[in-house]
C-alpha angles and dihedrals in degrees: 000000000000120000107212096202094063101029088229131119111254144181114234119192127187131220124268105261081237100057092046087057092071112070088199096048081049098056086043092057097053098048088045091049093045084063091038080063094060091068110110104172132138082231096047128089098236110226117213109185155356131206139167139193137179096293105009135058117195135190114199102209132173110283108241115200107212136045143284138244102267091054087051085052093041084046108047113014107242125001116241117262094258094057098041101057085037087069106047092044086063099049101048085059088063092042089057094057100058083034081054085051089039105249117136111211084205093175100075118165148127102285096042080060098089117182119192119218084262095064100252116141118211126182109231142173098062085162090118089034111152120218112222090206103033111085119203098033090093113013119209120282086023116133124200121171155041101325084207094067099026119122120228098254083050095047084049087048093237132151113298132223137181085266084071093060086045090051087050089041092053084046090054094043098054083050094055088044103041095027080239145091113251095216101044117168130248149194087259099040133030117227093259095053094051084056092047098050117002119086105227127248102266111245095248090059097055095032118029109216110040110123122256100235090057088051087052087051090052100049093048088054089052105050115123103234111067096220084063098060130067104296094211138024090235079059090056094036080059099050098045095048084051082065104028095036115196130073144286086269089049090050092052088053089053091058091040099061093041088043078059106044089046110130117240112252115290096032136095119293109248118276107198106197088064105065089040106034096165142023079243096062096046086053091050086052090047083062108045101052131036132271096276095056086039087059093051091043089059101042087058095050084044073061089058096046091033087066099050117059130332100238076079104046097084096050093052099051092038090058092053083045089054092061100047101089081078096069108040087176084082107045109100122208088245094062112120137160118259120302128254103283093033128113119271114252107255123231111286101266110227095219127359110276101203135058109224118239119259094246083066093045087058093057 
């Protein structure tokens, strides 16, 4: 809709009818989502409003043109590695920042994951939020959530901590990798059962070619203790850019150029590999186009060499960074050079010096 205050297009959700049942759920929602509105994050769906009248409870929250996690995995089956790990390592940047004002999302799933056309991805969905500091909004054994994402310290109800939004991140990550959930439940064993006690398939076994060291990232986030897990999202957003390499503005590049080559509804999902077969080719394309269709030429064959080992996922990434200053509508004012303990940036290649496998060629 319109809101006619601020003259801006909005979303506006309503509360669940039983949540609004509970007078005390009720008064929990709108303080939560009072803090959830002092979010302002690039990765971060901005919420503008709340009001409430004698049947219906509203929050008034940013419009964001694109689609969310869950529709690119209904689309097209599973999401590449280096998108994949693009859009996570976005969002843990917003997640850090509520972790940072202690409020825990919580609720952490696919189609909470929104990504604009630009390639920007922004958390959203903070109505069930949980304050760290704050005692009485969530009482204890209390459970609030999607059974399917939560983490085993959520589904016992005890106290949470970032490394729960980790857990629910790591669930999320293996989906967008596998096309599957790692804990599904069965005629033997219900969902929550598997996360409290199942380890989970590693990644490699239900989908050949992920890299090892993003599998390693996954199962971390997926260990049962919290103290084995990342302990913070900055932690994961690390250990992801050592592997990714680049920069917040490189990685929304990345989405942006797989955002464009998704197939409508109905169709294959892209193949990469066979619209750039070979590093030539790419070169012949940088030539024959501008910078701005160079840079999107580049990011697509960064999509061939992100899906192969991880020895190759920096160059790549670093290359499509290189080019960025050329296009300042894309910088953000996040953007920042690695962080201290990661690998250095290597020198900007001049021309891909590798021709990826075939395995990669196939993703």
């Amino acid at each position: 809709g319109q809101h006619a205050f601020l003259d801006r297009p909005v979303a506006i959700k309503e509360m669940k009818s039983r949540l609004r049942r509970d007078s005390e759920l009720q008064d929990r929602f709108q303080r939560e989502a009072r803090a959830a509105a002092n979010l302002p994050h690039r990765n971060i769906v901005q919420v503008y409003d709340f009001w409430r009248d004698r049947e219906h409870r509203y929050l008034v929250m940013e419009l964001v043109e694109g689609l969310d996690a869950g529709a690119l995995l209904r689309r097209a089956g599973r999401i590449p590695t280096y998108a994949a790990l693009a859009l996570v390592g976005q969002v843990c940047r917003g997640l850090a920042f509520a972790h940072e004002r202690s409020i825990i999302h919580r609720d952490l799933k696919p189609s909470n994951l929104l990504i604009t056309k630009g390639g920007v991805a922004k958390l959203g969905d903070f109505g069930i939020a949980h304050l760290m500091d704050t005692p009485g909004l969530t009482q204890p054994g209390q459970t609030l959530g999607t059974l399917a994402y939560m983490s085993p310290e959520q589904i016992r109800g005890e106290r949470l901590t970032p490394a729960s939004d980790v857990f629910s991140l790591g669930i999320v990550l293996y989906e967008l990798l596998t096309g599957r959930r790692p804990f599904v439940e069965d005629e033997a064993e219900s969902v929550t059962a598997k996360i409290i006690a199942d380890r989970p398939v590693p990644p490699r076994r239900v989908k050949s070619g992920i890299p090892r060291a993003v599998q390693r990232i996954v199962l971390k986030c997926l260990r049962k203790r919290p103290d084995r897990r990342f302990q913070t999202c900055t932690a994961l957003e690390r250990a992801i850019r050592r592997i990714l390499g680049g920069t917040p503005a490189a990685w929304e590049a990345l989405l942006r150029r797989y955002f464009e080559m998704l197939p409508s509804d109905g169709e294959a999902p892209p193949h990469l590999g066979r619209r750039l077969r070979t590093p030539g080719h790419l070169l012949r394309r940088l030539r024959r186009f501008s910078v701005a269709a160079g840079l999107a030429a580049a990011v697509a064959w960064g999509g061939l060499a992100l899906t192969g080992p991880p020895s190759r996922l920096a160059p790549a990434v670093q290359w499509v960074q290189s080019l960025l200053p050329a296009v300042p509508s894309w910088r953000t004012p996040e953007a920042s050079g690695p962080e201290r303990g990661a690998r250095p940036a290597r020198p900007r290649p001049t021309r891909p010096s590798q021709r990826a496998p075939a395995s990669d060629r196939q993703n």
